[in-house]
GURO-878484 format. One record per residue (C-alpha): residue number from 1; residue in one letter; chain; x, y, z. Coordinates in nm, 3 decimals, decimal comma, padded with zeros to 5 digits. Example, Ala and Ser with C-alpha at 12.3 -4.5 7.8 and 13.67 -1.06 7.14 Angstrom:
<atoms>
<atom 1 'a' 'A' <01,230 -00,450 00,780>>;
<atom 2 's' 'A' <01,367 -00,106 00,714>>;
</atoms>
This chain:
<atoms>
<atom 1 'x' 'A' <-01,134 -01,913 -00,886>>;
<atom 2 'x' 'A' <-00,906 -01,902 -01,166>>;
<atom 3 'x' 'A' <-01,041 -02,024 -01,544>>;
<atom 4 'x' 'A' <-00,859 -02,120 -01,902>>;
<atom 5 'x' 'A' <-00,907 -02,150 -02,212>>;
<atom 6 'x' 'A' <-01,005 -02,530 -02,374>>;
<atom 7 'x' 'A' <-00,764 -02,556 -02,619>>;
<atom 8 'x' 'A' <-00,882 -02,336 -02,925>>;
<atom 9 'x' 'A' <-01,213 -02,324 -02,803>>;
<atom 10 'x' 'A' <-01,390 -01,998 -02,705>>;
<atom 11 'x' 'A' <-01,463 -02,211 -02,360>>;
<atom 12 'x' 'A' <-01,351 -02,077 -02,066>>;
<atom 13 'x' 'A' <-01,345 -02,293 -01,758>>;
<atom 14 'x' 'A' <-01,227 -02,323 -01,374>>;
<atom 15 'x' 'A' <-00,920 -02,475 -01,298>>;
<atom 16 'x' 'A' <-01,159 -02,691 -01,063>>;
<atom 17 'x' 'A' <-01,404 -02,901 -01,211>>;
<atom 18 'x' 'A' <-01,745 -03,070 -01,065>>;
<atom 19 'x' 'A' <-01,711 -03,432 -01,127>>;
<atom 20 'x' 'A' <-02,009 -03,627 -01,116>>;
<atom 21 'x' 'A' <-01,889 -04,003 -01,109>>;
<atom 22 'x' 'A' <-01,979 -04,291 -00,845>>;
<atom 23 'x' 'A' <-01,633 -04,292 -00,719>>;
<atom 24 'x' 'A' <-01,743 -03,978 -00,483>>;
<atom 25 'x' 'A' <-02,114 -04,094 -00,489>>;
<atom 26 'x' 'A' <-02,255 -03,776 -00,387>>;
<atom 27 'x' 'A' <-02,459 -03,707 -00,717>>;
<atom 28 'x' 'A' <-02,530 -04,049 -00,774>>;
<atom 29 'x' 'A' <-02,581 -04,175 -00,387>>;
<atom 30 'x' 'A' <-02,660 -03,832 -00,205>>;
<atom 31 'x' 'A' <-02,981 -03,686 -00,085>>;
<atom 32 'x' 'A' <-03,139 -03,422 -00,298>>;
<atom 33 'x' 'A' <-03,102 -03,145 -00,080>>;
<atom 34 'x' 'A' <-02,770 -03,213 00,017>>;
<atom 35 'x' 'A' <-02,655 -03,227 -00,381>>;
<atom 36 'x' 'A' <-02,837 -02,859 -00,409>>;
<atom 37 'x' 'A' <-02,616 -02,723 -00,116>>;
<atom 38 'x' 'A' <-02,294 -02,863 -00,295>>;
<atom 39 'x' 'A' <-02,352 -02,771 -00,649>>;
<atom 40 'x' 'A' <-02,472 -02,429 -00,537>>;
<atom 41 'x' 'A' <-02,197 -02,375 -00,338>>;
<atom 42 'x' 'A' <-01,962 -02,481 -00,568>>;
<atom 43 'x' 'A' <-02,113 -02,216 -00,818>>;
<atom 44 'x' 'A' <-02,046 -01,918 -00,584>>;
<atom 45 'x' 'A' <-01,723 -02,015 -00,565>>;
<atom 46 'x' 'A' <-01,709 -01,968 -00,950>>;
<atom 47 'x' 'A' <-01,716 -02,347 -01,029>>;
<atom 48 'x' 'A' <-01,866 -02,317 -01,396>>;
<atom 49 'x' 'A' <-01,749 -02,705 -01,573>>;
<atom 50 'x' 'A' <-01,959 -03,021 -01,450>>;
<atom 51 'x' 'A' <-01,837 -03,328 -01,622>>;
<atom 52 'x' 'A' <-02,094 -03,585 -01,623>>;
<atom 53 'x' 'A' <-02,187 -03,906 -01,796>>;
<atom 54 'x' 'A' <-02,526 -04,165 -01,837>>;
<atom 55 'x' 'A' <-02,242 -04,434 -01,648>>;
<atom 56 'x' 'A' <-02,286 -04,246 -01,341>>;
<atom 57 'x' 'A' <-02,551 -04,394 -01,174>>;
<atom 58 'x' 'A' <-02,735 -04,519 -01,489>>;
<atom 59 'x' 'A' <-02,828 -04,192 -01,616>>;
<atom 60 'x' 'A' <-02,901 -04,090 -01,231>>;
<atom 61 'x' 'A' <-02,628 -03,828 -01,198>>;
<atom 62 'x' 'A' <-02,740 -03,673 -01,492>>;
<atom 63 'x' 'A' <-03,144 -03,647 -01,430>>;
<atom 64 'x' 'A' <-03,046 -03,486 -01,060>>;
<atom 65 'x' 'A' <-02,757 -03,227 -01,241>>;
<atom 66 'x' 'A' <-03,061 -03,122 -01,477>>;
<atom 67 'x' 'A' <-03,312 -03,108 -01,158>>;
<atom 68 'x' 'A' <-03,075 -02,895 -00,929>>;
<atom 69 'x' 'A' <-02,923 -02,671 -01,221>>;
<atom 70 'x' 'A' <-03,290 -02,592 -01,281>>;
<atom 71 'x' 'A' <-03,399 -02,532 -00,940>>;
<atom 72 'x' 'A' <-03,099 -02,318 -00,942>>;
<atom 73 'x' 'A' <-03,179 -02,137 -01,283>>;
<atom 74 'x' 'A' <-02,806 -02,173 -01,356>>;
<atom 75 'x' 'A' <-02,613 -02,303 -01,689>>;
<atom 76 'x' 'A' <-02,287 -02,372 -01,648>>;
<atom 77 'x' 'A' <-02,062 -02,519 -01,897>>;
<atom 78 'x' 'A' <-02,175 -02,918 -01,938>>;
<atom 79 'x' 'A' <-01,992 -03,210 -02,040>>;
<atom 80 'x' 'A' <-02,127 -03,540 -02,079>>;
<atom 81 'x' 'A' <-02,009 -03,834 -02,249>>;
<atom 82 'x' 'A' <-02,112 -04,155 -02,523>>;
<atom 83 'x' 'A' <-02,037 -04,521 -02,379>>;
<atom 84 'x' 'A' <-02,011 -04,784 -02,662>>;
<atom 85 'x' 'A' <-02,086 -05,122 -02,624>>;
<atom 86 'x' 'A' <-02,082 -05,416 -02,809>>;
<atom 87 'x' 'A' <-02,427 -05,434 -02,911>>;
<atom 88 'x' 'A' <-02,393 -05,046 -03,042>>;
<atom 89 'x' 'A' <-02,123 -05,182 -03,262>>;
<atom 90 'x' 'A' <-02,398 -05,256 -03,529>>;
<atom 91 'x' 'A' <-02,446 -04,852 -03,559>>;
<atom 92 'x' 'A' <-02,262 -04,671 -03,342>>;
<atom 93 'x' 'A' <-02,274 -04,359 -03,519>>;
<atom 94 'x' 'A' <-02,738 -04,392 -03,433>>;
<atom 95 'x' 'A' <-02,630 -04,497 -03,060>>;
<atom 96 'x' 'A' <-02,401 -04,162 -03,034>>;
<atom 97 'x' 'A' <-02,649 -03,955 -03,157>>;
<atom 98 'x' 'A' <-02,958 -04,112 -02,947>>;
<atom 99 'x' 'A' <-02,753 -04,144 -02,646>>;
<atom 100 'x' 'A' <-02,692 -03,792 -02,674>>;
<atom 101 'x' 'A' <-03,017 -03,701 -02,715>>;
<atom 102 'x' 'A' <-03,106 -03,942 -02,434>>;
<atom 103 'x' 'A' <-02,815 -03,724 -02,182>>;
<atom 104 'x' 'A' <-03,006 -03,381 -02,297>>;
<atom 105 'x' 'A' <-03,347 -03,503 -02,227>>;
<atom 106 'x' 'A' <-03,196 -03,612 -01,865>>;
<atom 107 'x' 'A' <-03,000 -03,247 -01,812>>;
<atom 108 'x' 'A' <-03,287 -03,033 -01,944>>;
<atom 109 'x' 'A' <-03,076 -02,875 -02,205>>;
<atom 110 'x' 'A' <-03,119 -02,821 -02,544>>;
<atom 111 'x' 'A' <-02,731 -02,851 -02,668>>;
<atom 112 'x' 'A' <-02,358 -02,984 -02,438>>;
<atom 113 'x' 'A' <-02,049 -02,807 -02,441>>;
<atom 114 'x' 'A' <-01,867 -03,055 -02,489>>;
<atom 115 'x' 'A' <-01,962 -03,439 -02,573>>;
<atom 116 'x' 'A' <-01,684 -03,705 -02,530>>;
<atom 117 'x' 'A' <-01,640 -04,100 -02,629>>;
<atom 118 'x' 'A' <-01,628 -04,251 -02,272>>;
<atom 119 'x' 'A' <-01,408 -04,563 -02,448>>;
<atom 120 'x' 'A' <-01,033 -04,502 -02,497>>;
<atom 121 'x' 'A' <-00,935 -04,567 -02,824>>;
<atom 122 'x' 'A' <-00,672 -04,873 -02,891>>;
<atom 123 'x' 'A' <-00,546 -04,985 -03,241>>;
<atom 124 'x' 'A' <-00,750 -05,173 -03,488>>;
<atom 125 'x' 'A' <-01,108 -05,270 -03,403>>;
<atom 126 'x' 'A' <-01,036 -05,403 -03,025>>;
<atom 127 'x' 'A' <-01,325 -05,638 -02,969>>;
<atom 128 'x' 'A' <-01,628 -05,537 -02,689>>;
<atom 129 'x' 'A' <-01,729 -05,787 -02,466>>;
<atom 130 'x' 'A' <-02,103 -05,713 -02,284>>;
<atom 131 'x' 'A' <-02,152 -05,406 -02,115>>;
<atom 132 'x' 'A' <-01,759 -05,345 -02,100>>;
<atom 133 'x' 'A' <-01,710 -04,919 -02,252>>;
<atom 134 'x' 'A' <-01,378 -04,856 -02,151>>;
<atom 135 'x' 'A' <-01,184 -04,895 -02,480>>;
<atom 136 'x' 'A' <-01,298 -04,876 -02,842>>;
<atom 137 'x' 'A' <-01,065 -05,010 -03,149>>;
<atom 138 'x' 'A' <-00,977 -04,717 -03,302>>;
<atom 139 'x' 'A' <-01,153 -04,827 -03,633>>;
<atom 140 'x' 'A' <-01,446 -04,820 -03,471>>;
<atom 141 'x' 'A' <-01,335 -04,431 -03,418>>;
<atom 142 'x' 'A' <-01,297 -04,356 -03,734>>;
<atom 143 'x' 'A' <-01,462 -04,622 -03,971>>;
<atom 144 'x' 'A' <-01,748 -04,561 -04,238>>;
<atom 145 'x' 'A' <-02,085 -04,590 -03,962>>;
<atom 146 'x' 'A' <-01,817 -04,497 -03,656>>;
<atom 147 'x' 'A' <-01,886 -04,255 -03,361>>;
<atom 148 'x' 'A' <-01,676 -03,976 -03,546>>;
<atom 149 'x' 'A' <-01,970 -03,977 -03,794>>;
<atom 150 'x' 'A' <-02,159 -03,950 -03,507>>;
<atom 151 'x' 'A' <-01,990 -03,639 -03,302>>;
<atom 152 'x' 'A' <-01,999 -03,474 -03,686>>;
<atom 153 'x' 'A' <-02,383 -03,484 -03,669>>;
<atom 154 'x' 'A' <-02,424 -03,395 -03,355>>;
<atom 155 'x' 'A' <-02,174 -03,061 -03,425>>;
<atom 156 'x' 'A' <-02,386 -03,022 -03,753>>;
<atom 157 'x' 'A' <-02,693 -03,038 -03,546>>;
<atom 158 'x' 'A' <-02,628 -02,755 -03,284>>;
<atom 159 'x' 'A' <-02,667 -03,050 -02,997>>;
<atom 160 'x' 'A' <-02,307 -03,014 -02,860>>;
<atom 161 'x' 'A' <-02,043 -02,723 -02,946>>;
<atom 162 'x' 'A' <-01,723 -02,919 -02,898>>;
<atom 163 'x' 'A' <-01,636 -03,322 -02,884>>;
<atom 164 'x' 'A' <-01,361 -03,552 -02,721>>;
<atom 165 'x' 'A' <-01,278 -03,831 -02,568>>;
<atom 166 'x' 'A' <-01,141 -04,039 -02,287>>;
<atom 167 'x' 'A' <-00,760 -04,169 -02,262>>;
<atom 168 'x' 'A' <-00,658 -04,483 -02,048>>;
<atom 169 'x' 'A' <-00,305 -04,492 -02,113>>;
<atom 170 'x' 'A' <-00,109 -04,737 -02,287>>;
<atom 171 'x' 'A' <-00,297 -04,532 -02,580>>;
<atom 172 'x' 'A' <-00,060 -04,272 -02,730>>;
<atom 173 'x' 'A' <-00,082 -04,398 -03,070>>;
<atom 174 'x' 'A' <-00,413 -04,393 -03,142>>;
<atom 175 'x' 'A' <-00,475 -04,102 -02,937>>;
<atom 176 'x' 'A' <-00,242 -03,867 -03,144>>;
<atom 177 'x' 'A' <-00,402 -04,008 -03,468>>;
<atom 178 'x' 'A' <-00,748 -03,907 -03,324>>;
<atom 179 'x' 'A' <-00,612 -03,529 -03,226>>;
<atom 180 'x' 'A' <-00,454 -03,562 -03,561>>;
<atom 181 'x' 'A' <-00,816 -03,549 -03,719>>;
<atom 182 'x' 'A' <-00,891 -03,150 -03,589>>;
<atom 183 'x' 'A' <-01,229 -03,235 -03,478>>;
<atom 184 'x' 'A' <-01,149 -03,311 -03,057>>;
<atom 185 'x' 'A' <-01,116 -03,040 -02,832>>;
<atom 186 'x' 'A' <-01,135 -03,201 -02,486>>;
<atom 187 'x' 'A' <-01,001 -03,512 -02,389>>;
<atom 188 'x' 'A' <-01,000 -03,619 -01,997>>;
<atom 189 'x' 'A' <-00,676 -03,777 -01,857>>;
<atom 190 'x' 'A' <-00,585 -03,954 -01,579>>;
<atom 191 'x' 'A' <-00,285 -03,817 -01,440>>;
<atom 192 'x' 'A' <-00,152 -03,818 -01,094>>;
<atom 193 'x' 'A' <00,158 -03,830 -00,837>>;
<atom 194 'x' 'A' <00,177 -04,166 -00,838>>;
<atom 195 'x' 'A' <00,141 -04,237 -01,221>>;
<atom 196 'x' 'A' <00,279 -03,895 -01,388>>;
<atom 197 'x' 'A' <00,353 -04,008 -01,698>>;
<atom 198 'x' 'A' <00,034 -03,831 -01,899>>;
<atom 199 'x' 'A' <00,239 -03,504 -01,821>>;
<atom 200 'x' 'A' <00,612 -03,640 -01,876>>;
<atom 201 'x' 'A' <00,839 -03,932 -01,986>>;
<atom 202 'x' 'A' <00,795 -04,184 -01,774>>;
<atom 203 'x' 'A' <01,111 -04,144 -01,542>>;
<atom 204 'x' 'A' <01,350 -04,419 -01,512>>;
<atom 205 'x' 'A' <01,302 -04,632 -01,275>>;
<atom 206 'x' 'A' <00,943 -04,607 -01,199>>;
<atom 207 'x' 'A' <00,745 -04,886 -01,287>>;
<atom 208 'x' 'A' <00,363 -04,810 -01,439>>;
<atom 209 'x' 'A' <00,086 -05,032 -01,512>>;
<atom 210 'x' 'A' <-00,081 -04,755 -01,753>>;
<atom 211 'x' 'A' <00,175 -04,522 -01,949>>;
<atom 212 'x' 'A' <00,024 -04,203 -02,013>>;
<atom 213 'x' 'A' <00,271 -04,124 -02,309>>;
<atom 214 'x' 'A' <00,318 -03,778 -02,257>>;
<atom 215 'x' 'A' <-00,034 -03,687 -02,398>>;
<atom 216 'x' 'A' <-00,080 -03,366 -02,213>>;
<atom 217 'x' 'A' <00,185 -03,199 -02,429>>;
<atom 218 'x' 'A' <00,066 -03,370 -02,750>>;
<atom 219 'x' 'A' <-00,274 -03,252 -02,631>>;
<atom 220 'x' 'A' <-00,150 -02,911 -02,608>>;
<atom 221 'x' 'A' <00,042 -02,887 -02,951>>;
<atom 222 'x' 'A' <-00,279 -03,004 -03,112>>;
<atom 223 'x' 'A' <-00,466 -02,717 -02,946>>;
<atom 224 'x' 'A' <-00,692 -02,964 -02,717>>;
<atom 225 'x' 'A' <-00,784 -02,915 -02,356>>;
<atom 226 'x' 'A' <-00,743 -03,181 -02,069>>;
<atom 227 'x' 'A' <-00,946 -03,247 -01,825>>;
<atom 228 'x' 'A' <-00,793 -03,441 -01,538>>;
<atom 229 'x' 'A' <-01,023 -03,715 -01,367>>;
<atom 230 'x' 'A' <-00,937 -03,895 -01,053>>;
<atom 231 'x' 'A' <-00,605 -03,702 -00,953>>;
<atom 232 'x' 'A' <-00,661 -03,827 -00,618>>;
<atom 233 'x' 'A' <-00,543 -04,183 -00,739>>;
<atom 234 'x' 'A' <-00,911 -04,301 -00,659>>;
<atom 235 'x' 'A' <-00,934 -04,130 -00,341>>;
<atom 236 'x' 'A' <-00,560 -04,281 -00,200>>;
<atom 237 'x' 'A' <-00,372 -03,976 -00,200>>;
<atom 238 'x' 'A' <-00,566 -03,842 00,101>>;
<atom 239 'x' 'A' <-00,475 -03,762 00,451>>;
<atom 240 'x' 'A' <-00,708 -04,038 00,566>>;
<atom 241 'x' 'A' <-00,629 -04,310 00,328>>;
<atom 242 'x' 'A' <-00,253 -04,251 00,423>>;
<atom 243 'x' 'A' <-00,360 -04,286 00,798>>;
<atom 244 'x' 'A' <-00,590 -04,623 00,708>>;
<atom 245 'x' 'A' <-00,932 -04,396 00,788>>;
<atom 246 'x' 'A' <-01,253 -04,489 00,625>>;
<atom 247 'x' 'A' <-01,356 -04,322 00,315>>;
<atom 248 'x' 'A' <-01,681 -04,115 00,292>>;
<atom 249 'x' 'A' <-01,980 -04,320 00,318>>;
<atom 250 'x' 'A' <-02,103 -04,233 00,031>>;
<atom 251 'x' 'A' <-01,778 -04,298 -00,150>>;
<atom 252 'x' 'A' <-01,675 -04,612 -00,264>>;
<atom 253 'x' 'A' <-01,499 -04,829 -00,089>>;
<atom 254 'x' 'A' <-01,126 -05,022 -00,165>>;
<atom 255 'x' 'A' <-01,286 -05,339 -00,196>>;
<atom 256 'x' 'A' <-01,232 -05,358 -00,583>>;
<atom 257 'x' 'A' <-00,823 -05,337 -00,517>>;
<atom 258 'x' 'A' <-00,782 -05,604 -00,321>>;
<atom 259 'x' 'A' <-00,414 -05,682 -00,214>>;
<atom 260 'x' 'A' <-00,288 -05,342 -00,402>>;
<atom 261 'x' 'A' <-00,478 -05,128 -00,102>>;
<atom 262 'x' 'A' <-00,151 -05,112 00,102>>;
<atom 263 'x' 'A' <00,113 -05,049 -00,177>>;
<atom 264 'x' 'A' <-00,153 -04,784 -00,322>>;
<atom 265 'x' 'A' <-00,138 -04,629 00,059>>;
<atom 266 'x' 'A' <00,238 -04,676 00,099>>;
<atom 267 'x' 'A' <00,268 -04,500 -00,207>>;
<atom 268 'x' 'A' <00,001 -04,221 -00,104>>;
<atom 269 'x' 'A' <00,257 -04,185 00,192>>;
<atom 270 'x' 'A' <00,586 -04,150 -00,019>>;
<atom 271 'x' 'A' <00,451 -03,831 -00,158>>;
<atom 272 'x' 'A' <00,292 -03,684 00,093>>;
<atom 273 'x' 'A' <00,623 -03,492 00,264>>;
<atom 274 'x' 'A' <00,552 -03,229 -00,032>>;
<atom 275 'x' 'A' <00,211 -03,159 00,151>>;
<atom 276 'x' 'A' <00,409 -03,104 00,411>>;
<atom 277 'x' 'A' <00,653 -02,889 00,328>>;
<atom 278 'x' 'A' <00,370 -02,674 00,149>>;
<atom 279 'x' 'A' <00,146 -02,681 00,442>>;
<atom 280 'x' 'A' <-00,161 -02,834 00,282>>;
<atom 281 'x' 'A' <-00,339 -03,141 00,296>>;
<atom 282 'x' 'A' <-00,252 -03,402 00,048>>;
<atom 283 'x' 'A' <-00,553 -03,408 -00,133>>;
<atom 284 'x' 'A' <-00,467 -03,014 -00,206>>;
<atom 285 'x' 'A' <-00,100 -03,125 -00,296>>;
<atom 286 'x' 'A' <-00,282 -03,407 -00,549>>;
<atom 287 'x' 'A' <-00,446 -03,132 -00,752>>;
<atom 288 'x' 'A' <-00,170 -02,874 -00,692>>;
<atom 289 'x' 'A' <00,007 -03,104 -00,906>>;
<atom 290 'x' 'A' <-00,214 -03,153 -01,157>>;
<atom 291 'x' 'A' <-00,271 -02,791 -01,234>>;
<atom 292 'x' 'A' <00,084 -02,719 -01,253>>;
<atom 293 'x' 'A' <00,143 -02,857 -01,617>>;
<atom 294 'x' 'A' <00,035 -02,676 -01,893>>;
<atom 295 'x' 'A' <-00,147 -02,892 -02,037>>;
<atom 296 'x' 'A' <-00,412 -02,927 -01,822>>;
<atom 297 'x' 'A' <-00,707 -02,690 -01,876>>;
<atom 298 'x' 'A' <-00,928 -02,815 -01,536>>;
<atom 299 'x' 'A' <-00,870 -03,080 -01,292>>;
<atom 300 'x' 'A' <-01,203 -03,293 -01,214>>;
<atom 301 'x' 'A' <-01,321 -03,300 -00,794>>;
<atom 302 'x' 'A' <-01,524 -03,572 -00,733>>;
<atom 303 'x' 'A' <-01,641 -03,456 -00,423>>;
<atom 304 'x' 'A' <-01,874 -03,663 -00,126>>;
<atom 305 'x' 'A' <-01,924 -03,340 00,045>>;
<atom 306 'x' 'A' <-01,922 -02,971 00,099>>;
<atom 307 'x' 'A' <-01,623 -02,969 00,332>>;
<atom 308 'x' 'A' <-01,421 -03,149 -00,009>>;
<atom 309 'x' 'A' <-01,515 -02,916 -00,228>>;
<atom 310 'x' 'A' <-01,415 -02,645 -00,038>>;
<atom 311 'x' 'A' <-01,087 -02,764 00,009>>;
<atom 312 'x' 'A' <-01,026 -02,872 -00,316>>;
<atom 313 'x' 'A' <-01,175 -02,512 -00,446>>;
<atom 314 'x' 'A' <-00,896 -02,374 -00,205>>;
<atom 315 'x' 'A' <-00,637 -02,435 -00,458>>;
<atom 316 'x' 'A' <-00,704 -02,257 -00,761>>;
<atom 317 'x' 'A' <-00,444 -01,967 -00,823>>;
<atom 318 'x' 'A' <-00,209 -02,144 -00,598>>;
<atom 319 'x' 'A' <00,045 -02,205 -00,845>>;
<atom 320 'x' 'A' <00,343 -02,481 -00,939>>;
<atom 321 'x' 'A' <00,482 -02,700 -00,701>>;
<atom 322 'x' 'A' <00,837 -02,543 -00,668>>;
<atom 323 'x' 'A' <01,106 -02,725 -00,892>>;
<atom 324 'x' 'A' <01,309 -02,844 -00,588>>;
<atom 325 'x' 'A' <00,987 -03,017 -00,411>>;
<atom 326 'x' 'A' <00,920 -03,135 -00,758>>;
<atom 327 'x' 'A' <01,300 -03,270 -00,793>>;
<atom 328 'x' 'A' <01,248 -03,452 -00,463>>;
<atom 329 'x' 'A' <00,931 -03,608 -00,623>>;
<atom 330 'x' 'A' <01,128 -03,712 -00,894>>;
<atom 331 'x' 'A' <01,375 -03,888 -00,713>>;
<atom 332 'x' 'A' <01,067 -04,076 -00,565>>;
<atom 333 'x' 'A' <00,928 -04,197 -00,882>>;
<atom 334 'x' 'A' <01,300 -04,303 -00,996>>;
<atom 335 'x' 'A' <01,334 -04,501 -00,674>>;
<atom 336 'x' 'A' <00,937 -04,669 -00,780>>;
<atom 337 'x' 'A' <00,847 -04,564 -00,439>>;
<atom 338 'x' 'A' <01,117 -04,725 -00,295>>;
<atom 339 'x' 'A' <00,932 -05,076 -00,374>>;
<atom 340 'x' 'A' <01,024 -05,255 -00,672>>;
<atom 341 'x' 'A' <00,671 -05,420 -00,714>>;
<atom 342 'x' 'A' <00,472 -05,121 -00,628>>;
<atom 343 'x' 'A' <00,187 -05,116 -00,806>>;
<atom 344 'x' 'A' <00,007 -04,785 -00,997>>;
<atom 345 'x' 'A' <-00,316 -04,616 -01,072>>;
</atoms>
């Protein structure tokens, strides 16, 4: 396993991640003793960053992280995160901080290494509807009783060492106001094969639902690390969802996509001749990728079993893409998969 550095941090952290999330259900939907086998195994293959968050599973993924990493008498570097909702809006700096408190009672810790906003920020104060987190208004950032004020208690505290935040794309501008501030050190990016634009301008041609705005350099310049989440495209750019096969059972399904399930697979399948001409699996390719910009500090496995992580732990230290498989991916993207109303992830 390979590690580097988050941002200006003294953190140092493997290029492969443990994700926690639902998406790959294992430490939300597994049996106990099958999570132990995973998240030991992952540490012996020098694993040390396990992103969390009290989404996963309602705080679930969280309380069985804390009971295995005990059972284990390990501590590897933790990240968890802060969901806002509209009835925190009242005091959001309180809900960070008892939220917090709330995700270190549930790990068995006494302090994170890194806490992040789970909301995105967009301009202005971008109204909350119900138990809908994924953006914030970037007011609500950075206003009087806002979750900045928060994060600076929590730093002031000793209950986490670094902050950040999440980025949905479509977000640049109130993303590089927030690095702006000096005070995030970790932000977690979704950035893939089929929507590459976190790590580039989006090439002409390709048509994007999200545009990551090139944040992975901005990132970088402001001496921030990057955590990548969901390279796989939500589990499409896989062997088996190229070849139609059923995802992990305790995975979640395609349901929630609808029509866009066989443009997200023909996609999936547009790419995958560079996993051929490396000789890996796709999946490998996906996070191949990902590692290969700069900017990127770790890339996030949310992994169903022990035969995924291994795979996906296969990859550290194997390098860039070459720059003529990458031209050839290029010329994919400019084409928009060769389907004008492709859609992306």
């Amino acid at each position: 396993m390979k590690y580097r550095q988050v941002g200006a941090t003294d953190l140092s952290v493997s290029e492969i991640g443990f994700g926690c999330g639902g998406n790959a259900g294992l430490m939300v939907r597994g049996a106990f003793d099958e999570q132990l086998t995973v998240v030991q195994r992952a540490l012996d293959l020098g694993v040390n960053y396990f992103d969390t968050a009290p989404d996963y599973g309602d705080g679930v993924a969280e309380e069985n992280l804390g009971k295995i990493l005990k059972r284990l008498h390990a501590r590897p570097v933790l990240n968890s995160k802060v969901e806002i909702r509209a009835r925190d809006l009242d005091d959001i700096a309180g809900h960070v901080v008892r939220s917090t408190e709330a995700t270190l009672r549930r790990l068995q810790v006494d302090h994170l290494d890194v806490l992040q906003i789970h909301n995105g920020p967009v301009a202005g104060e971008a109204p909350l509807e119900g138990e809908y987190y994924a953006t914030l208004g970037l007011d609500h950032f950075t206003g009087p009783n806002g979750a900045l004020k928060g994060l600076q208690r929590l730093l002031r505290d000793g209950k986490v060492r670094y902050v950040g935040f999440i980025c949905r794309g479509n977000d640049i501008g109130p993303v590089r106001q927030l690095l702006d501030t000096g005070l995030f050190s970790m932000i977690n990016v979704c950035y893939t094969m089929l929507n590459p634009t976190p790590g580039r301008v989006c090439p002409p041609g390709l048509k994007v639902e999200k545009d990551g705005g090139d944040v992975l350099d901005f990132a970088r310049e402001a001496g921030c690390g990057a955590a990548i989440y969901s390279a796989l495209a939500r589990g499409f750019l896989t062997d088996d969802s190229v070849e139609g096969l059923a995802r992990h059972p305790l995975a979640r399904g395609t349901e929630s996509y609808g029509d866009r399930v066989a443009n997200l697979q023909q996609q999936a399948a547009q790419v995958r001749f560079v996993a051929r001409e490396l000789g890996i699996s796709l999946a490998q390719t996906a996070f191949r990728f990902v590692l290969g910009h700069t900017g990127v500090t770790t890339a996030l496995g949310g992994f169903s079993s022990l035969a995924q992580l291994e795979e996906l732990a296969a990859v550290s230290g194997m390098g860039a893409i070459p720059d003529d498989l990458l031209s050839r991916l290029e010329a994919v993207w400019r084409s928009n998969f060769a389907a004008a109303d492709a859609a992306q992830v």
